[in-house]
N, CA and C atoms as a LAMMPS dump frame, in Angstrom:
ITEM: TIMESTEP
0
ITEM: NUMBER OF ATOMS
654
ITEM: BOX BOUNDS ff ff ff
-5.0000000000000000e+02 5.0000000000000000e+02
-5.0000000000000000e+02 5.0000000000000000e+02
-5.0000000000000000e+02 5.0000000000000000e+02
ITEM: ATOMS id mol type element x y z
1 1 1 N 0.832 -1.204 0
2 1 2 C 0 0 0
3 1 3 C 0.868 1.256 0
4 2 1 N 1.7 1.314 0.808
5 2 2 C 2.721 2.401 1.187
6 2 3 C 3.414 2.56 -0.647
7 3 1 N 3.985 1.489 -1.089
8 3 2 C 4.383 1.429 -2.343
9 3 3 C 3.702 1.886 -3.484
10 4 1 N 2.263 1.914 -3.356
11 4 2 C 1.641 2.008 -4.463
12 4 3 C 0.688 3.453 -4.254
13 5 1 N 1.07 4.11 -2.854
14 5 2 C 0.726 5.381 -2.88
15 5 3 C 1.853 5.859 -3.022
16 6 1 N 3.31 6.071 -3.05
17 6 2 C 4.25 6.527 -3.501
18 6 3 C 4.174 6.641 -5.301
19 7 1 N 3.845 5.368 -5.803
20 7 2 C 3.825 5.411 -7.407
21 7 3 C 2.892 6.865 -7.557
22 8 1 N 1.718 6.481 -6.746
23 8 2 C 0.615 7.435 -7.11
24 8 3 C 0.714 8.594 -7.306
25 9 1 N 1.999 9.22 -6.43
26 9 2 C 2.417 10.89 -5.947
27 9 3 C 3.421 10.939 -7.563
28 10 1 N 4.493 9.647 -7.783
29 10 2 C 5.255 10.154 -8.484
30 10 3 C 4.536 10.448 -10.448
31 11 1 N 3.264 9.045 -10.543
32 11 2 C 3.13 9.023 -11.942
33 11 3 C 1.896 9.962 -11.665
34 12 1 N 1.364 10.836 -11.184
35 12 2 C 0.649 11.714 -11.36
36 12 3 C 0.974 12.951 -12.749
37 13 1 N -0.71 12.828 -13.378
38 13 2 C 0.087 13.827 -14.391
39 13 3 C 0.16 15.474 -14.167
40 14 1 N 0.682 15.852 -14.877
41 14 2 C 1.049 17.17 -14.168
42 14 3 C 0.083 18.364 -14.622
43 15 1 N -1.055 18.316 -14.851
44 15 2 C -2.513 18.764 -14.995
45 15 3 C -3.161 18.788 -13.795
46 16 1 N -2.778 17.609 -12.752
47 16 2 C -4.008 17.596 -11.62
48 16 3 C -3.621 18.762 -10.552
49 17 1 N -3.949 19.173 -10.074
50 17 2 C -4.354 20.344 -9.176
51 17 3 C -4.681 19.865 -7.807
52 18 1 N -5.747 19.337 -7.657
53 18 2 C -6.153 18.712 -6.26
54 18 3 C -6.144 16.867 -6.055
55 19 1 N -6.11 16.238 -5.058
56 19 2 C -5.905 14.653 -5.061
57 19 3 C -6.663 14.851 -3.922
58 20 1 N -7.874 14.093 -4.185
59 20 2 C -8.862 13.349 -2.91
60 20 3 C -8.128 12.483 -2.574
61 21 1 N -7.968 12.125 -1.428
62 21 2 C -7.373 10.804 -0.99
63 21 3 C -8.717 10.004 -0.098
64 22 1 N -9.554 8.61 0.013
65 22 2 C -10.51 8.341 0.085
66 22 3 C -10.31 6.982 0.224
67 23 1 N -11.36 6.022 1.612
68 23 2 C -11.119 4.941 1.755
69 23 3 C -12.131 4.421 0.937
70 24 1 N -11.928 3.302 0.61
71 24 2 C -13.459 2.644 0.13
72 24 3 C -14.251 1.629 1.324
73 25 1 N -15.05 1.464 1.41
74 25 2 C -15.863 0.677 2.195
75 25 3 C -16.047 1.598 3.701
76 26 1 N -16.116 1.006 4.638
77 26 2 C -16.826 1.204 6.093
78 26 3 C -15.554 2.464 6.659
79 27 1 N -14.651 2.252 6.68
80 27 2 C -13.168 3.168 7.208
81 27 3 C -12.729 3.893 6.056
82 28 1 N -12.365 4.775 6.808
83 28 2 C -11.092 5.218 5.751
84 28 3 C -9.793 4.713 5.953
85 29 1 N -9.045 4.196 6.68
86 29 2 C -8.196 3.379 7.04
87 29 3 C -8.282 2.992 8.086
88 30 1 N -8.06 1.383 8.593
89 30 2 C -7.765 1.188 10.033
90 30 3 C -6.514 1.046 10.537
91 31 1 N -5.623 1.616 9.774
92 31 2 C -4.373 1.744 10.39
93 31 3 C -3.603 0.109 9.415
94 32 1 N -2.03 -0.312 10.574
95 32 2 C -1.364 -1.497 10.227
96 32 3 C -1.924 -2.601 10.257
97 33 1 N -2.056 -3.277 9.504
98 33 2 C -2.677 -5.058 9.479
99 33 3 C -1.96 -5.475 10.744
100 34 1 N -2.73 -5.663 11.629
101 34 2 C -1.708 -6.413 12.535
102 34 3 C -1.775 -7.922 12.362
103 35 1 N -1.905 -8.819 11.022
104 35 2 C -1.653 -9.819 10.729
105 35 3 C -0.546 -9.869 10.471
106 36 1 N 0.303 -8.504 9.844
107 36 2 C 1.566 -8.771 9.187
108 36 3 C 2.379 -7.823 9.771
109 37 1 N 2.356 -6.904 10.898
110 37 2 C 2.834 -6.395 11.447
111 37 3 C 4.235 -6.633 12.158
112 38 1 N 3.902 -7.964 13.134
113 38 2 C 5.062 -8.724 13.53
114 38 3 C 6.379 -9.151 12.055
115 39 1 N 5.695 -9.38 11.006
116 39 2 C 6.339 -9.854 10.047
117 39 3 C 7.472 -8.766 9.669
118 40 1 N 6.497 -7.426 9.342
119 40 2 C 6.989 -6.383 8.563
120 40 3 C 8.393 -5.778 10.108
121 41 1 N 8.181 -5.754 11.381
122 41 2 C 9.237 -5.304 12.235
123 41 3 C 10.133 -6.197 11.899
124 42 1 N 9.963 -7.345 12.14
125 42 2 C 10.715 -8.828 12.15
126 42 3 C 11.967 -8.381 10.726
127 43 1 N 11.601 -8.268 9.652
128 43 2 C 12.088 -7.961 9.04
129 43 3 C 13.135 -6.198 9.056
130 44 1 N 12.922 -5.535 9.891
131 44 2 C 13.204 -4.275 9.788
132 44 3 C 14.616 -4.183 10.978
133 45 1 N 14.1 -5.436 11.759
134 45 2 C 14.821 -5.302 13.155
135 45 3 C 16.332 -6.105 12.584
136 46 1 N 15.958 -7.102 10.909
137 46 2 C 16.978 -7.917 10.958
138 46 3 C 18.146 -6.886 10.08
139 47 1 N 17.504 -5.867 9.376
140 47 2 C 18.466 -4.691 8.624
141 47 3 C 19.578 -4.037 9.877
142 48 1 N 20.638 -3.709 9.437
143 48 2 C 21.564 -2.742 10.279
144 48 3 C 20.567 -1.416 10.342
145 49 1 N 20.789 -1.007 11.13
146 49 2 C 19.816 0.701 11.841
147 49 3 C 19.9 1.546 10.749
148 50 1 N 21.051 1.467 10.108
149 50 2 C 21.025 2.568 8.687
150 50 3 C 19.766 2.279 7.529
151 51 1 N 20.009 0.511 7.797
152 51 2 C 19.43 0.671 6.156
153 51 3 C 17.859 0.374 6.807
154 52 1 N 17.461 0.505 7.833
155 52 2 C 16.443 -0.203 8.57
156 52 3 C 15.451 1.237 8.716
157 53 1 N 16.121 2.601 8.513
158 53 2 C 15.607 3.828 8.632
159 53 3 C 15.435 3.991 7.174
160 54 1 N 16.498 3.642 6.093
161 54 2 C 16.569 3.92 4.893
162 54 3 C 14.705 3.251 4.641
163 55 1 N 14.394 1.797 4.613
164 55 2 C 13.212 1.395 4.672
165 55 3 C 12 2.014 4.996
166 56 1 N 11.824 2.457 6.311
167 56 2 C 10.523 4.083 7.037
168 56 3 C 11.039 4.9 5.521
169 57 1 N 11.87 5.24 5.551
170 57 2 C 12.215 6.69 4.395
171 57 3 C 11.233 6.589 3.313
172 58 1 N 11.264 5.022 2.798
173 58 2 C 10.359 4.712 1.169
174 58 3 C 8.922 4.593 1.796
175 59 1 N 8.462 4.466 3.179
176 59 2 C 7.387 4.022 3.498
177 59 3 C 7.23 5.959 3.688
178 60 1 N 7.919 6.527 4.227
179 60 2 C 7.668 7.454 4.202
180 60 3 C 6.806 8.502 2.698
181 61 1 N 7.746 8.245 1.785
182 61 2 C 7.403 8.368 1.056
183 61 3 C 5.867 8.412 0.135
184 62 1 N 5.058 7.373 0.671
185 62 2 C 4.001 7.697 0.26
186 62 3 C 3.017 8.402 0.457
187 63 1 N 3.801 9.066 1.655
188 63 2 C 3.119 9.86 2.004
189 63 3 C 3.258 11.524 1.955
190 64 1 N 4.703 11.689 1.704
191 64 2 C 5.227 13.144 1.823
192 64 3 C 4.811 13.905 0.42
193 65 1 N 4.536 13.188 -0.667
194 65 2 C 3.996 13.633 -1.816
195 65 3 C 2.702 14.782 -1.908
196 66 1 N 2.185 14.155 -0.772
197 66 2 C 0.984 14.852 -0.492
198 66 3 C 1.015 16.357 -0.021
199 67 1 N 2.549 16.349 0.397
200 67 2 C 2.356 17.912 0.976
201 67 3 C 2.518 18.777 -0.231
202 68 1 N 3.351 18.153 -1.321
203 68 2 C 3.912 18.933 -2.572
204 68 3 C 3.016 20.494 -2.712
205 69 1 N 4.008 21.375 -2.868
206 69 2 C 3.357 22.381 -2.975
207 69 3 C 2.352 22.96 -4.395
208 70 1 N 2.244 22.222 -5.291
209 70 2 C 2.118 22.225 -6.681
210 70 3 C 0.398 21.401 -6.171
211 71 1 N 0.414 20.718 -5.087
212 71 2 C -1.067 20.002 -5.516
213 71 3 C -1.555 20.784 -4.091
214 72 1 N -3.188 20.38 -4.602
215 72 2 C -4.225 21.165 -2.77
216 72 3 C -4.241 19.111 -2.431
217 73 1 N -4.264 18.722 -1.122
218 73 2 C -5.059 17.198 -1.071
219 73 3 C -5.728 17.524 0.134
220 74 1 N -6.812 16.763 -0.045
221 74 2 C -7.652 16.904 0.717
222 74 3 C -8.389 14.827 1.401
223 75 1 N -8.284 14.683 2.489
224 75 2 C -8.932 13.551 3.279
225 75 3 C -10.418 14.078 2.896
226 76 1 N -10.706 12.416 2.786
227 76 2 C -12.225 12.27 2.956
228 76 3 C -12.107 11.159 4.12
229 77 1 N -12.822 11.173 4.999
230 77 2 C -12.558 10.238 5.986
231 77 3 C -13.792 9.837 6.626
232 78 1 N -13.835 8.21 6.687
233 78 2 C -15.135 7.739 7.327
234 78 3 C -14.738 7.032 8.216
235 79 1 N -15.477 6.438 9.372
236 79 2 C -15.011 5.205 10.049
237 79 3 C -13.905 5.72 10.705
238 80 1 N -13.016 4.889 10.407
239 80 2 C -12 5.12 11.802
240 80 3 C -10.788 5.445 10.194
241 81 1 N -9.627 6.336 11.215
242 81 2 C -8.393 6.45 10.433
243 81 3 C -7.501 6.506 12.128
244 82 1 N -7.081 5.196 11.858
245 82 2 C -6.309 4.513 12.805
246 82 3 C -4.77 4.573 12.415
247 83 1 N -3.951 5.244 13.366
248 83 2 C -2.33 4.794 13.505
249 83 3 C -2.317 5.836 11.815
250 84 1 N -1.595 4.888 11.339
251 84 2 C -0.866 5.288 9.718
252 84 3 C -1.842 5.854 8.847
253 85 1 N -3.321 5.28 9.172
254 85 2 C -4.5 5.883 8.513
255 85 3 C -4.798 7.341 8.622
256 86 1 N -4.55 7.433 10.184
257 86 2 C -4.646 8.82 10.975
258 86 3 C -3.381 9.798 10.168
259 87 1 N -2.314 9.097 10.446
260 87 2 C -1.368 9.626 9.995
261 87 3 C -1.892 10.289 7.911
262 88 1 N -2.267 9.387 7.077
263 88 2 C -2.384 9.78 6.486
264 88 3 C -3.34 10.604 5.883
265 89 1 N -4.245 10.989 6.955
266 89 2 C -5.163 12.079 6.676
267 89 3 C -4.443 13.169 6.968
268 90 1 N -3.571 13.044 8.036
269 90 2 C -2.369 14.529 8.719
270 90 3 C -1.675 14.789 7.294
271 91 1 N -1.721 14.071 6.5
272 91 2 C -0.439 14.474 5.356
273 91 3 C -1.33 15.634 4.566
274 92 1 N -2.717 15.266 4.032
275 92 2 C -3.554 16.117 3.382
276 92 3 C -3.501 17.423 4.421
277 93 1 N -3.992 18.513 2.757
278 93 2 C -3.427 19.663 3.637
279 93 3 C -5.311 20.393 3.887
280 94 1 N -6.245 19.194 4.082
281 94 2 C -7.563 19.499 3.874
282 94 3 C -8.342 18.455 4.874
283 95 1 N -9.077 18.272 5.638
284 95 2 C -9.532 17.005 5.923
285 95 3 C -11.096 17.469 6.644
286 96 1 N -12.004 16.602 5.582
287 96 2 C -13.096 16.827 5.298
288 96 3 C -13.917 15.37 6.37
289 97 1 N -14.751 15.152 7.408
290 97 2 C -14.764 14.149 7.823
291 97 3 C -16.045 14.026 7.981
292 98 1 N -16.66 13.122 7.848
293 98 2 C -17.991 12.326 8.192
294 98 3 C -18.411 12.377 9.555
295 99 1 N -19.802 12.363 10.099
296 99 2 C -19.803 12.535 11.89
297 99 3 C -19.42 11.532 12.054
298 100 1 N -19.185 10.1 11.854
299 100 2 C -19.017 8.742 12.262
300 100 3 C -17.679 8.164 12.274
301 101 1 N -16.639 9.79 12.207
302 101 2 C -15.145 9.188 12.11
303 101 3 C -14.599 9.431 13.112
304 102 1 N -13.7 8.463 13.902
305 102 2 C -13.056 8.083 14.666
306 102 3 C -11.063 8.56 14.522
307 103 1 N -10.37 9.464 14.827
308 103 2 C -9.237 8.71 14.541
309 103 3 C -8.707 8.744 15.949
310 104 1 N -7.28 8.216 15.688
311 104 2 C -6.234 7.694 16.908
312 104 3 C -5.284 7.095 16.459
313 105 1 N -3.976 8.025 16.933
314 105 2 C -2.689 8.372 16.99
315 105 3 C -1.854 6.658 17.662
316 106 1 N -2.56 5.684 17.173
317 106 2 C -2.503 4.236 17.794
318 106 3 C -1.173 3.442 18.367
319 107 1 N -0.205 3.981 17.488
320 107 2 C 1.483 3.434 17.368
321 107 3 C 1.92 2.695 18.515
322 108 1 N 1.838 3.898 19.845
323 108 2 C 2.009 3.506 21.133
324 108 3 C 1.549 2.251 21.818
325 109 1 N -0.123 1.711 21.266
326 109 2 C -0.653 0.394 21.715
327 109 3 C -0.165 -0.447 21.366
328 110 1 N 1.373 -0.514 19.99
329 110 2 C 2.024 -1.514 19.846
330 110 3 C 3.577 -1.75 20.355
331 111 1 N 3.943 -0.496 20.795
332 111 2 C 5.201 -0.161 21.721
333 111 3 C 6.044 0.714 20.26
334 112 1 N 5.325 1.006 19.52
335 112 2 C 5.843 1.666 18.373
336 112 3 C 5.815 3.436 18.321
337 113 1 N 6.316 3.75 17.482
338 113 2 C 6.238 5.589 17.56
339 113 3 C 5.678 5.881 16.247
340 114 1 N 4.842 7.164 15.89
341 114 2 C 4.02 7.403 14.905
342 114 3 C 5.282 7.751 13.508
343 115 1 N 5.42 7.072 12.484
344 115 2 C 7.066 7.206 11.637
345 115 3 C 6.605 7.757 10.317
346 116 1 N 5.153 8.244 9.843
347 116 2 C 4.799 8.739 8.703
348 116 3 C 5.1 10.269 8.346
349 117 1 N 5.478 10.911 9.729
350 117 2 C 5.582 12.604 8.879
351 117 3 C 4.14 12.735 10.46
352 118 1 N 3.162 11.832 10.754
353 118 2 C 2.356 12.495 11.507
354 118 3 C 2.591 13.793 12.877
355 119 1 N 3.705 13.595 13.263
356 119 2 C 3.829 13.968 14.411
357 119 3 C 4.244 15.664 14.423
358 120 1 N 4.805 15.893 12.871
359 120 2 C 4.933 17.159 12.761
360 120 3 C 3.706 17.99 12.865
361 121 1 N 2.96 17.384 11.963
362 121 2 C 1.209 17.769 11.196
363 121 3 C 0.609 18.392 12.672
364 122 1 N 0.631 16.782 13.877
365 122 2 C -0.018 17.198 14.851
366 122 3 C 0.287 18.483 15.77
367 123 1 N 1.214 18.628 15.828
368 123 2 C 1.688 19.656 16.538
369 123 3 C 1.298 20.977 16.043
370 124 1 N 1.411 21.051 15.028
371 124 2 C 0.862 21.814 14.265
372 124 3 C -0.401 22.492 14.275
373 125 1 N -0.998 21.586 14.136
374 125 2 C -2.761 21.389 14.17
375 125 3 C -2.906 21.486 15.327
376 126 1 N -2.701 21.205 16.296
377 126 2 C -3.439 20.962 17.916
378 126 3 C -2.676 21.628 19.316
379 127 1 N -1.172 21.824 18.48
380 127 2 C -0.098 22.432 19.627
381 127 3 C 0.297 21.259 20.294
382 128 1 N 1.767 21.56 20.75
383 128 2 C 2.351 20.073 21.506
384 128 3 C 1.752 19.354 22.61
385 129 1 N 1.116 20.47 23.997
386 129 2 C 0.753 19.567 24.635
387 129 3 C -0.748 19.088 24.211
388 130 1 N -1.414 19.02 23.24
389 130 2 C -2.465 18.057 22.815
390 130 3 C -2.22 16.75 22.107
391 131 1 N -1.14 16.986 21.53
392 131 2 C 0.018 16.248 20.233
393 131 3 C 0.367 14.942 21.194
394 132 1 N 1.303 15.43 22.668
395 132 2 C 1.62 14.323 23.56
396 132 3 C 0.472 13.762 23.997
397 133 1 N -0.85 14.481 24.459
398 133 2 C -1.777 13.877 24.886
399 133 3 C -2.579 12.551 23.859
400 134 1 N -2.281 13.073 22.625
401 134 2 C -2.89 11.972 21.611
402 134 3 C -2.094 11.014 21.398
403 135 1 N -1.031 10.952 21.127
404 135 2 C -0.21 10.129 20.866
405 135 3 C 0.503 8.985 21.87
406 136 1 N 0.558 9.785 23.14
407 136 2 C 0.961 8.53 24.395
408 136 3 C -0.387 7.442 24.785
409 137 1 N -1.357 8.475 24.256
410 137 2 C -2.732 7.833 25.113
411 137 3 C -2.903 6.677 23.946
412 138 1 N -2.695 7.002 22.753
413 138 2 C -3.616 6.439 21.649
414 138 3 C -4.917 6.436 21.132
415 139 1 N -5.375 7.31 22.131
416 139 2 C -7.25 7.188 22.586
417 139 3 C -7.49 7.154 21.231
418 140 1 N -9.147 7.245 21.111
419 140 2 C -9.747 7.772 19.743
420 140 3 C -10.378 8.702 19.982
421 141 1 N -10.297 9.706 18.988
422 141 2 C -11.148 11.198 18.43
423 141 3 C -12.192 10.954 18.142
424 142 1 N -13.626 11.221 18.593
425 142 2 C -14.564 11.427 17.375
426 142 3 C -14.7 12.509 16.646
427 143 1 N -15.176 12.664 15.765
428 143 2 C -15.37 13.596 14.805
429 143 3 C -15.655 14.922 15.499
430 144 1 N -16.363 15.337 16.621
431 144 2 C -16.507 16.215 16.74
432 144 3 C -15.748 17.075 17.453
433 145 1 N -15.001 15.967 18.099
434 145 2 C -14.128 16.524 18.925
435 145 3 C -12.566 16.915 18.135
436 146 1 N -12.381 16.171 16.791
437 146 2 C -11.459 16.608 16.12
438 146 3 C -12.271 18.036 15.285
439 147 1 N -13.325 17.848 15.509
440 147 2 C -13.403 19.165 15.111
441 147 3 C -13.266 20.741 15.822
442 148 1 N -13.338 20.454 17.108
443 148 2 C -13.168 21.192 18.208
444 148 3 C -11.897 21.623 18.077
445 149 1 N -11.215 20.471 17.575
446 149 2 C -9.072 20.456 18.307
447 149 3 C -8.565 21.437 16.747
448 150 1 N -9.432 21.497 15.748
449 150 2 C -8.835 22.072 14.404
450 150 3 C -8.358 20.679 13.8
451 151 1 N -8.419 19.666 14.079
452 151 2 C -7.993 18.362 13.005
453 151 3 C -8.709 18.492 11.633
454 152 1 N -10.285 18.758 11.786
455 152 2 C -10.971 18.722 10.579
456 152 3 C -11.073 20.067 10.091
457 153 1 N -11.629 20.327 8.613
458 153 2 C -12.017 21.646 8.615
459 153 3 C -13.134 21.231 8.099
460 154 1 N -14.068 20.566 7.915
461 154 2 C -15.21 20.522 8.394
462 154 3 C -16.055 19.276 8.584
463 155 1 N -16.898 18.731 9.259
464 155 2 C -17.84 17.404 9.808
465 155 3 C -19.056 17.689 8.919
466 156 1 N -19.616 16.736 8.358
467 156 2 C -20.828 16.39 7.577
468 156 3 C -21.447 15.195 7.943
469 157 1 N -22.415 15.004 7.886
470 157 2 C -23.071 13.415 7.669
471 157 3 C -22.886 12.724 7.4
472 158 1 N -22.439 11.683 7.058
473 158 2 C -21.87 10.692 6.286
474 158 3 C -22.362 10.303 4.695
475 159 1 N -23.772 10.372 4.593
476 159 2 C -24.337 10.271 3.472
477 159 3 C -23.99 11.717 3.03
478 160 1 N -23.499 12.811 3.359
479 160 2 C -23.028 14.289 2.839
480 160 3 C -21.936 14.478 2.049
481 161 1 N -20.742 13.24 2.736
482 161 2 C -19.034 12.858 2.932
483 161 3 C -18.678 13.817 1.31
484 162 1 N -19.574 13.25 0.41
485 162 2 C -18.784 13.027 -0.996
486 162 3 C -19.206 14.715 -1.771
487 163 1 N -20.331 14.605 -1.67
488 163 2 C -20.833 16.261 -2.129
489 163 3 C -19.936 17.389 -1.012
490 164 1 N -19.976 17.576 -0.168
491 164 2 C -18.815 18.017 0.795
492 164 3 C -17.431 18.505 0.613
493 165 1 N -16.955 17.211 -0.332
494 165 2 C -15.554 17.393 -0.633
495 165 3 C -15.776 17.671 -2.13
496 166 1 N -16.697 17.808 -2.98
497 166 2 C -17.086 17.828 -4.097
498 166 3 C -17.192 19.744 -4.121
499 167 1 N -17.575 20.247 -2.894
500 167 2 C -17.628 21.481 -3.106
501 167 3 C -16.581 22.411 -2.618
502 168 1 N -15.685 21.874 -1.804
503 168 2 C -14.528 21.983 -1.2
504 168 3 C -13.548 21.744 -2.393
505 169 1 N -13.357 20.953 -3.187
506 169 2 C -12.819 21.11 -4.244
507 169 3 C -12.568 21.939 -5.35
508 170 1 N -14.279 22.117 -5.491
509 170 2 C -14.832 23.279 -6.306
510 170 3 C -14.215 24.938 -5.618
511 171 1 N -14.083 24.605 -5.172
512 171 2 C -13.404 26.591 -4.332
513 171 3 C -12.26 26.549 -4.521
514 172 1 N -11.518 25.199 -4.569
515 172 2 C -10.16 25.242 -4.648
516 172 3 C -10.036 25.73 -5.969
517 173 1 N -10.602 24.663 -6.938
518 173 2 C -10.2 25.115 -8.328
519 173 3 C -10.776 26.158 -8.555
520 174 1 N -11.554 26.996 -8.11
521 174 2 C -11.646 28.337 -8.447
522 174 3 C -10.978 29.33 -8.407
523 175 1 N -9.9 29.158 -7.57
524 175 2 C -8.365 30.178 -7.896
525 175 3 C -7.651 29.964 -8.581
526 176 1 N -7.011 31.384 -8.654
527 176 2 C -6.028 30.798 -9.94
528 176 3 C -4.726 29.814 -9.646
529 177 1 N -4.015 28.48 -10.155
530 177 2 C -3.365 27.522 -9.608
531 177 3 C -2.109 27.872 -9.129
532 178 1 N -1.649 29.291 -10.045
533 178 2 C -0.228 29.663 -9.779
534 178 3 C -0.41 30.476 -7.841
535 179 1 N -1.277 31.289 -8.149
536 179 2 C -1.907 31.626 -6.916
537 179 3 C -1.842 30.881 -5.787
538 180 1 N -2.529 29.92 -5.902
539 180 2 C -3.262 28.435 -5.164
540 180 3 C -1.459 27.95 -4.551
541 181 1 N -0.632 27.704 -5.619
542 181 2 C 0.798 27.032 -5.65
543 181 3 C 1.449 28.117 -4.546
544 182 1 N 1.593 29.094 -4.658
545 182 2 C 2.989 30.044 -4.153
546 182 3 C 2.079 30.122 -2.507
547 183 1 N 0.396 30.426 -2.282
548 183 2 C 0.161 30.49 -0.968
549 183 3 C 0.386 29.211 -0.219
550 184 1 N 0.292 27.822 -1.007
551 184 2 C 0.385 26.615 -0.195
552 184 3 C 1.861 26.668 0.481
553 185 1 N 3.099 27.232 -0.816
554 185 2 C 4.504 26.959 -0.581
555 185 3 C 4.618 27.899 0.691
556 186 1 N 4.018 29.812 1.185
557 186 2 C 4.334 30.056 1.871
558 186 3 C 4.106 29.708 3.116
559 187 1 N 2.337 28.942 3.162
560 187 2 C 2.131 28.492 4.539
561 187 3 C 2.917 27.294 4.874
562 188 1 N 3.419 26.668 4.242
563 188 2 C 4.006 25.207 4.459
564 188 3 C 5.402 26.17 5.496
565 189 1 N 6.084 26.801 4.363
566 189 2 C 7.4 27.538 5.311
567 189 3 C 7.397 28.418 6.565
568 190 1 N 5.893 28.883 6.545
569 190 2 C 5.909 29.734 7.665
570 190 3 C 6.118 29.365 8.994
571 191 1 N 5.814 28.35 9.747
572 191 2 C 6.207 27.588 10.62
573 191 3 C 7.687 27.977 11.076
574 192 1 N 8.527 27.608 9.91
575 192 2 C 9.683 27.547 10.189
576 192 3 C 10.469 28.874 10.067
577 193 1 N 10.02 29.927 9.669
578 193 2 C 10.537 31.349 10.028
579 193 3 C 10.108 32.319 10.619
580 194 1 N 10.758 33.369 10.717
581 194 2 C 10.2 34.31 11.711
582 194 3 C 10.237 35.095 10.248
583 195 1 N 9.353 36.359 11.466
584 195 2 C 8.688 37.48 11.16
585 195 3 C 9.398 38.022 9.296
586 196 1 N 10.646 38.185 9.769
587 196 2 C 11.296 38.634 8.899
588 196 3 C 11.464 38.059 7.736
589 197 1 N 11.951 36.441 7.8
590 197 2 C 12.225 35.817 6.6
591 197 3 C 10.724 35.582 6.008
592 198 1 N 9.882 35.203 6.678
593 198 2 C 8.598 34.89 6.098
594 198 3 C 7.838 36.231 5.31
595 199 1 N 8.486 37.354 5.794
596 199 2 C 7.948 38.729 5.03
597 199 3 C 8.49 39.234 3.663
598 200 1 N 9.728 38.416 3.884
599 200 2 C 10.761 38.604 2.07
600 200 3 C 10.156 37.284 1.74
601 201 1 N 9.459 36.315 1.872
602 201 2 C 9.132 35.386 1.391
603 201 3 C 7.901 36.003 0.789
604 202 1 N 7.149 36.68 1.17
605 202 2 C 5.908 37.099 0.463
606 202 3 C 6.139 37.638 -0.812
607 203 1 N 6.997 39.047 0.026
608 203 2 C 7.6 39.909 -1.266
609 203 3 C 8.005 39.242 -2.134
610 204 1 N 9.101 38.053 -1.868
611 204 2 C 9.469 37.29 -3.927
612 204 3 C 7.911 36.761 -3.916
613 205 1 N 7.285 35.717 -3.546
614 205 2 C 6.4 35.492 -3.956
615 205 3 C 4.961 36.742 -4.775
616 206 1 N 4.96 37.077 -3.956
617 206 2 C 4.261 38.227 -4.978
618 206 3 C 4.695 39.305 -6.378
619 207 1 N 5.945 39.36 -5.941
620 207 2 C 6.603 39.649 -7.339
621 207 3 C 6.66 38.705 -8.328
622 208 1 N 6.409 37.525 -7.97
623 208 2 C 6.874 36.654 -9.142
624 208 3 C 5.292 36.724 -9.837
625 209 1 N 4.179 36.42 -8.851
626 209 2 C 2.32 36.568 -9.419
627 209 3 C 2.678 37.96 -10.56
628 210 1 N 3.066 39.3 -10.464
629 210 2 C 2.824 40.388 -10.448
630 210 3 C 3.429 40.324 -11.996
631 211 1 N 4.925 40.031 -12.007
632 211 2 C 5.414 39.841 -13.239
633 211 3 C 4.521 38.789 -14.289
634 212 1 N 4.379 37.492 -14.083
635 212 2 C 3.334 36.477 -14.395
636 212 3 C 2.053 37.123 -14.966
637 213 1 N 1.531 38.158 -13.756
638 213 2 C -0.206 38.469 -14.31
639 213 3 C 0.712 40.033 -15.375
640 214 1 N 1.591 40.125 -15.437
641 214 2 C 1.896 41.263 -16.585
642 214 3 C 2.809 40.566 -17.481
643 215 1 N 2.676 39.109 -18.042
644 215 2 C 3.26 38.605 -19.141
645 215 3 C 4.714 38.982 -18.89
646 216 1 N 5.29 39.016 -17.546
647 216 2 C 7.025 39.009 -17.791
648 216 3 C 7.513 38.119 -16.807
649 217 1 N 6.942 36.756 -17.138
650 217 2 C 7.347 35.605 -15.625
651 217 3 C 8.543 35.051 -16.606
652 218 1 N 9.086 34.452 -15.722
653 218 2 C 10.56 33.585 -16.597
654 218 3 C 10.233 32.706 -17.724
């Protein structure tokens, strides 16, 4: 799965704009098979530590695509998004949820740590001490209460789920993409600078729209 959402990020054609990401059936993910769980450590524990991180890196991978600044993604989420599931709704930079969704930060109930990229997202979204509170506990969220914490940006019905993100989409593509592209790239960086660098970050960014909307972009 991890493998074949990595293909997904890389053979994407370069037309699409937004990526629903969407479970089929009852969940949107329930997290790791724990049929094959033991298997998949078993195997990770027998790599030297280098190449055993190198491994998380490609698993990583299927998921970091999602932040790309070039696409909007947006979760649709039903049921439960458990552990890696959870995690991969944190990657979307949108998450649209059904009243009947459940998630939880699960890792810990296996003596494991959350290894998808989630733990940045959360902090993010909820501030650290909510971040430790989810993640040591494992508990589960319901929907409304991730809606309370800022996890979702918005709860619907479940029979709503799809028209929901159908119109949430629709607003996206209603800006213009170059637009859409340079505000995703500055909020992604803002985090990580202060006042100052994030304010010359505007300035090129808006010079570059300005030249662009007057036919003199590179």
């Amino acid at each position: 799965m991890w493998a074949a959402l990595r293909e997904c990020g890389r053979e994407l054609p370069g037309e699409v704009r937004v990526v629903v990401v969407r479970g089929e059936g009852r969940s949107f993910s329930a997290g790791l098979d724990r049929t094959v769980a033991g298997t998949t450590a078993a195997d990770l524990v027998r790599l030297p530590p280098a190449e055993a991180a190198d491994a998380i890196a490609v698993f990583q991978e299927g998921f970091s695509w999602l932040r790309r600044p070039d696409l909007m993604t947006v979760a649709a989420v039903q049921g439960h998004a458990i552990g890696a599931g959870f995690q991969l709704a944190l990657a979307c930079d949108l998450r649209v949820l059904a009243d009947d969704a459940q998630l939880a930060m699960a890792e810990v109930t296996l003596g494991l740590v959350p290894d998808l990229g989630g733990t940045k997202r959360l902090v993010e979204l909820v501030g650290y001490a909510r971040a430790v509170e989810i993640c040591v506990t494992g508990r589960r969220i319901p929907a409304t209460e991730a809606d309370r914490l800022g996890l979702a940006n918005l709860v619907v019905p479940r029979a709503q789920l799809d028209a929901a993100v159908a119109d949430l989409v629709a607003a996206v593509l209603a800006g213009a993409r170059a637009a859409v592209v340079e505000i995703k790239g500055l909020l992604l960086g803002a985090g990580d600078r202060a006042f100052p660098a994030q304010e010359a970050a505007e300035r090129a960014a808006q010079v570059r729209r300005l030249r662009d909307l007057a036919g003199l972009g590179e």
